[in-house]
Residue frames relative to the residue before (quaternion, step in Angstrom):
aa qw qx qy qz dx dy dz
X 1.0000 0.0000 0.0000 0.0000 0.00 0.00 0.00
X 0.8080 0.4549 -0.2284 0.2968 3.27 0.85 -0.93
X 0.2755 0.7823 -0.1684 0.5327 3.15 2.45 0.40
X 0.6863 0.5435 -0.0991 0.4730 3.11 1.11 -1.28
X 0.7757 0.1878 -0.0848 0.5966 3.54 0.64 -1.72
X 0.3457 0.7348 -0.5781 0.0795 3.87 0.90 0.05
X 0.8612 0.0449 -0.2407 0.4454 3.20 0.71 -1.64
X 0.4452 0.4282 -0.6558 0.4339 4.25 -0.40 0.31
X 0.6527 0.2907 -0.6010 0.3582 4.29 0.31 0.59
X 0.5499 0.5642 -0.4753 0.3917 3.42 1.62 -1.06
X 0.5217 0.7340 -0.2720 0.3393 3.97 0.90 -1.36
X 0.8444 0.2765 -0.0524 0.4557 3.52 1.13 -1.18
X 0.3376 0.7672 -0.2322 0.4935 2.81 1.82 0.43
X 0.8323 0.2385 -0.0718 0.4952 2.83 0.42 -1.53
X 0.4621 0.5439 -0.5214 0.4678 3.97 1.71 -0.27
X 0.5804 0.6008 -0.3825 0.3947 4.30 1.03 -0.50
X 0.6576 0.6366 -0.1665 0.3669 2.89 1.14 -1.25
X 0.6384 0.4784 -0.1564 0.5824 3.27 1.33 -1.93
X 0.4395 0.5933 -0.3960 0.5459 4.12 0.86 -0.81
X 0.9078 0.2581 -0.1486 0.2953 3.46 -1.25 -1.53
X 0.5136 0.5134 -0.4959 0.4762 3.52 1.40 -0.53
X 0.7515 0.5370 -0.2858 0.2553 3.23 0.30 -1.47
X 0.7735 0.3804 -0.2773 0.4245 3.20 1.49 -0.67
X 0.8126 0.2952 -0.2251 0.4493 3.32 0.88 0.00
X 0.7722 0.3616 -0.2269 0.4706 3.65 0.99 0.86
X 0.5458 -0.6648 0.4816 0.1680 3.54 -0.77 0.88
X 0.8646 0.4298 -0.0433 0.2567 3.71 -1.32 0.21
X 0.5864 -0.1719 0.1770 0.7715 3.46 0.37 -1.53
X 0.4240 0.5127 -0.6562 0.3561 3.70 0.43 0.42
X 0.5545 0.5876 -0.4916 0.3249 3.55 0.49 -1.30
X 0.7923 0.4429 -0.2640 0.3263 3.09 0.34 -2.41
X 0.6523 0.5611 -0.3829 0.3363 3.86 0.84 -0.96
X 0.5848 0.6458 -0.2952 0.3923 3.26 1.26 -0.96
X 0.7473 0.5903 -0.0958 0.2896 3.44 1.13 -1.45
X 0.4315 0.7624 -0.0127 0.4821 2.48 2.08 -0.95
X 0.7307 0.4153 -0.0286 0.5410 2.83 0.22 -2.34
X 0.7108 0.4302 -0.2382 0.5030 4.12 0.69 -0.81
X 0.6198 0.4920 -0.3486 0.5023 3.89 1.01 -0.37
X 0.7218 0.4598 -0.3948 0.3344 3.89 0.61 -0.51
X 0.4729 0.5650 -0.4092 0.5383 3.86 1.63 -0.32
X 0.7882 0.2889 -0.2499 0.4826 3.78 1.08 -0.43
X 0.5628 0.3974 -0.5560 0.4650 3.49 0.58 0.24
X 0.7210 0.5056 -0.3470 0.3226 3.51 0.58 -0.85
X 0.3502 0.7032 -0.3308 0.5229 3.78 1.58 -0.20
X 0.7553 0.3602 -0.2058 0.5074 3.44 -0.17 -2.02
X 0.7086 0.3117 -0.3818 0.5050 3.86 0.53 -0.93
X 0.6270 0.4112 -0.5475 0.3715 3.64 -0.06 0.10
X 0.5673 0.4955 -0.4175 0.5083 4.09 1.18 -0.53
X 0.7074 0.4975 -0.3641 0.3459 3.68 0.40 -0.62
X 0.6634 0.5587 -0.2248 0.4441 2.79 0.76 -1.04
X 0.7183 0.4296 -0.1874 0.5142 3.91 1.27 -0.82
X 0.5201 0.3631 -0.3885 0.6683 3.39 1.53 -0.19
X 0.5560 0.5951 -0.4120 0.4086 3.86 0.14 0.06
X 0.7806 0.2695 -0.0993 0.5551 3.10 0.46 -1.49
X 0.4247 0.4378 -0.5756 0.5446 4.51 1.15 0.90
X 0.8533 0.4078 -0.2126 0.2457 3.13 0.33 -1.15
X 0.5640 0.4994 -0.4786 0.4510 3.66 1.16 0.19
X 0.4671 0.6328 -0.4104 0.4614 3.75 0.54 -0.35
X 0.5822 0.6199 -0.1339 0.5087 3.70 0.93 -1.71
X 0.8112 0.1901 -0.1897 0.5194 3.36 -0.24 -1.57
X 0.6568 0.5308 -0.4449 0.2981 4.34 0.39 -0.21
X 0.6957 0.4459 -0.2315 0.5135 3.20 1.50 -0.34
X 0.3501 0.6739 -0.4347 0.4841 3.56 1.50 -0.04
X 0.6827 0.6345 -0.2370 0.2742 3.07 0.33 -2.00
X 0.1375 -0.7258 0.6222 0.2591 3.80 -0.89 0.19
X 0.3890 -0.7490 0.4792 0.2410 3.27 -1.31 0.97
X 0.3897 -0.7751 0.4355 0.2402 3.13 -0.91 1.49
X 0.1836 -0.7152 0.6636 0.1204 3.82 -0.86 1.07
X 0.2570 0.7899 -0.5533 0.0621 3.85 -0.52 0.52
């Protein structure tokens, strides 16, 4: 079980983390804050790539003609 909710608690952590810095501190708060709020979005965009990756290879092998020579 604890497999399951490890990371989207570790994930929501740090969006608290990236939040409260931002709201209550100056400086490297900003940067910690930015940080801490960019890894819920890189890890998003790589979960979309990766799923638009894995439509489109199926797609492009069967597109393909097969070369008889």
């Amino acid at each position: 079980m604890i497999r399951i909710w490890l990371w989207p608690v570790v994930i929501a952590l740090l969006s608290i983390l990236g939040l409260v810095a931002g709201l209550v501190s100056e400086g490297p708060g900003d940067w910690l804050s930015w940080a801490a709020l960019a890894v819920p979005v890189v890890i998003g965009c790589h979960g979309l790539a990766r799923g638009r990756a894995a439509k489109q290879s199926p797609n492009a092998a069967m597109a393909r003609p097969a070369n008889r020579g």
